[in-house]
Steps between C-alpha positions, in 0.01 A plus 500: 500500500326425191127386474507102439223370226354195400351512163220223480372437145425192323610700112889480479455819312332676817724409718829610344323823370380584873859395613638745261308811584543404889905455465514840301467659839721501708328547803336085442616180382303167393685268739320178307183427290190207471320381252206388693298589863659176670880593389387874621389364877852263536729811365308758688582251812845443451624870350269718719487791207370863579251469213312244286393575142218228469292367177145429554482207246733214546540161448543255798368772740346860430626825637213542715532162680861573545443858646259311745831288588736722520343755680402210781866394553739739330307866477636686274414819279328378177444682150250350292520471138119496359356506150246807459190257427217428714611154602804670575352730714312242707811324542730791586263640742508133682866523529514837616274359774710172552784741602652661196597878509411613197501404080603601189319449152774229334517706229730788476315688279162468742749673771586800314510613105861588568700194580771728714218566702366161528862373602478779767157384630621201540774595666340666732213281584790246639691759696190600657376178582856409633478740793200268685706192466594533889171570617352188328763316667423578856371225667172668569425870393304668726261812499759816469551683825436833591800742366520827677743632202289806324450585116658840389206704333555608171474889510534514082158374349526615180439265254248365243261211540610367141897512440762336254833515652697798367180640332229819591267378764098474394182444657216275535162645441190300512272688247323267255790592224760198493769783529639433857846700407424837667744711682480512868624681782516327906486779705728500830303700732204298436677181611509504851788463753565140568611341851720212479334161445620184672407153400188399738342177659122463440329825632216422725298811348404664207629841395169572503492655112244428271547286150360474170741287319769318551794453214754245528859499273739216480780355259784246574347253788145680462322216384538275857505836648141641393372099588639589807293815554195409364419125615422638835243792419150404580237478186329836639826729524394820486692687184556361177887467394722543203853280414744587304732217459749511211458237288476367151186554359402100462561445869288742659140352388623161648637659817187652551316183450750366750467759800093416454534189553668573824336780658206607675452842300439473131798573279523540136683610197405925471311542225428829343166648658502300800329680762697466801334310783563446855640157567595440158931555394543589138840361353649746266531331165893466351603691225219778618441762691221544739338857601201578723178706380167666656276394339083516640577557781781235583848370337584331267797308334644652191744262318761636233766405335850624586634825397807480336786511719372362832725237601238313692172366423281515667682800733434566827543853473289541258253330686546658824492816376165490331361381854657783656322743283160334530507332894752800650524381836297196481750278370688213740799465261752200506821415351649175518793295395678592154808671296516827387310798639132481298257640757704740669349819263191362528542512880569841545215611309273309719701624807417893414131345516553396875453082398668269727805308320628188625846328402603151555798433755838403350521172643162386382576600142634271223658849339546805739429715214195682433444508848808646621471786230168586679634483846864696370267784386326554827137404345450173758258539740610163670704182334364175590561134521354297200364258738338813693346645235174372460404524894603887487267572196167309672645756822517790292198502267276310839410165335582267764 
């Protein structure tokens, strides 16, 4: 059965371009389209599509009011379409929070210099988004429960921290050259056997290990997600922390700004030479790359731009694998909702260092992606409910 859009843009031109690239697959079709947020809340009522496509700025009623709408009476899966400026930012993270699942910059050429590829992303980015369509419309979604199904470990780990797909594998190395294109080797024997992991409640103690950092990556549904994790933490948490969402490089400043204003800890945009700070979570900036140095005695942020070649930016396997060379087995590492497989390299490096590494469960997840490629190669020490997360880091790192 094919995936059933609505395309919701107020430019005639948008909307039969969007319509076009959708219908070229075969897998979707755009059942109908709207020209404003109050045609998009009557049609999403009456046609009950897998997917909306939604404009921020509308006449007669904006995107974000009508997420707020729809997702009250008729929830459905929601792409975003978002111009890559700062008001746009602002205004694309509110929708994500009003209920959207993720965005898109409304230009093609922001998505990708290639415009096959862009078509592709976009592509995707519905498909994905289409497979939560029947959680959202449960009646009431409830914590996941415990799953007694185990994870397969991955005896084959190796790989390279940095990779293109069909290319030589390279490494990340955290000296003060910019050069972070080294070749690297995971070792097998120094990865050690794995027991199967099951999806947990809230444990009532600690592992009892001891952290120095904690590093969080994210990408499609990250943004509510990481609110999610870090509105609870107290102003005094113990370990200073390091996100890597992706994002466009004009919406992480103002995301930053937002998460601030909501939690207890101090979070900002990472700037290069930040020294890293308990209680305080350093956003990775888009369209950079963020590194960890010792410096005096402590760590400190090292921001760069992207090698050539790295699809993501900022990546979190470039990230966690700098922290895996500096922290070893001091790191609590987490990977939350997202496509692809970023952080999974990263992971295994900081898994030869004995850190802990947490994935989020499948049904908390907007995208079952990044996640599951941690958890399919054996590196998850447990996978845990979004709405769990929080109370089993103040358990684990004993601020409570």
């Amino acid at each position: 059965m094919k995936i059933k859009v609505l395309v919701v843009d107020d430019s005639s031109f948008f909307r039969r371009r969007v319509s076009e690239i959708i219908n070229a697959d075969p897998e979707m079709e755009v059942i109908d389209t709207a020209k404003n947020g109050e045609e998009a809340i009557t049609k999403a009522k009456s046609l009950r599509p897998d997917v909306i496509t939604m404009d921020i700025e509308m006449p007669v009623l904006d995107g974000i009011s009508a997420v707020k709408a729809i997702m009250k009476d008729t929830p459905t899966p929601i792409l975003m379409f978002s111009s890559l400026t700062h008001q746009g930012a602002k205004s694309t993270i509110a929708a994500l929070e009003a209920g959207a699942a993720n965005f898109l910059p409304k230009k093609f050429e922001d998505i990708a210099k290639d415009k096959a590829e862009a078509v592709r992303l976009l592509q995707q980015n519905i498909k994905e988004i289409s497979k939560r369509r029947s959680l959202l419309r449960t009646p009431r979604i409830t914590p996941a429960p415990v799953r007694s199904a185990t994870v397969a470990a991955d005896n084959r780990i190796n790989t390279a921290i940095l990779q293109r797909k069909n290319t030589d594998a390279s490494r990340l190395h955290t000296t003060n050259s910019v050069n972070v294109r080294h070749v690297a080797h995971v070792d097998n024997a120094a990865v050690e056997a794995r027991t199967p992991v099951t999806v947990s409640r809230v444990r009532k103690r600690a592992s009892g290990k001891k952290y120095s950092l904690m590093v969080i990556g994210a990408s499609t549904g990250g943004p509510v997600a990481l609110q999610n994790v870090l509105t609870p933490l107290r102003s005094d948490f113990p370990l200073p922390i390091l996100l890597i969402q992706h994002m466009p490089a004009t919406f992480t400043a103002a995301f930053a700004a937002r998460l601030n204003t909501l939690c207890q800890i101090k979070v900002k945009e990472a700037e290069h030479g930040d020294r890293l700070q308990p209680g305080v979570a350093y956003l990775a900036p888009g369209g950079k790359q963020v590194l960890i140095e010792s410096k005096a005695g402590g760590f400190t942020l090292k921001v760069i731009e992207s090698p050539a070649g790295i699809n993501y930016k900022p990546s979190v396997d470039i990230s966690f694998g700098s922290a895996a060379q500096l922290y070893h087995d001091k790191v609590l590492a987490i990977v939350l909702t997202g496509m692809g497989a970023d952080g999974r390299d990263g992971a295994k490096l900081l898994k030869q260092k004995g850190s802990t590494i947490w994935a989020q469960d499948a049904q908390s997840c907007v995208v079952y992606g990044m996640p599951q490629a941690i958890v399919n190669a054996g590196l998850a020490d447990d996978q845990v409910n979004l709405q769990q997360i929080a109370e089993r880091i103040n358990i684990e790192v004993g601020c409570r």
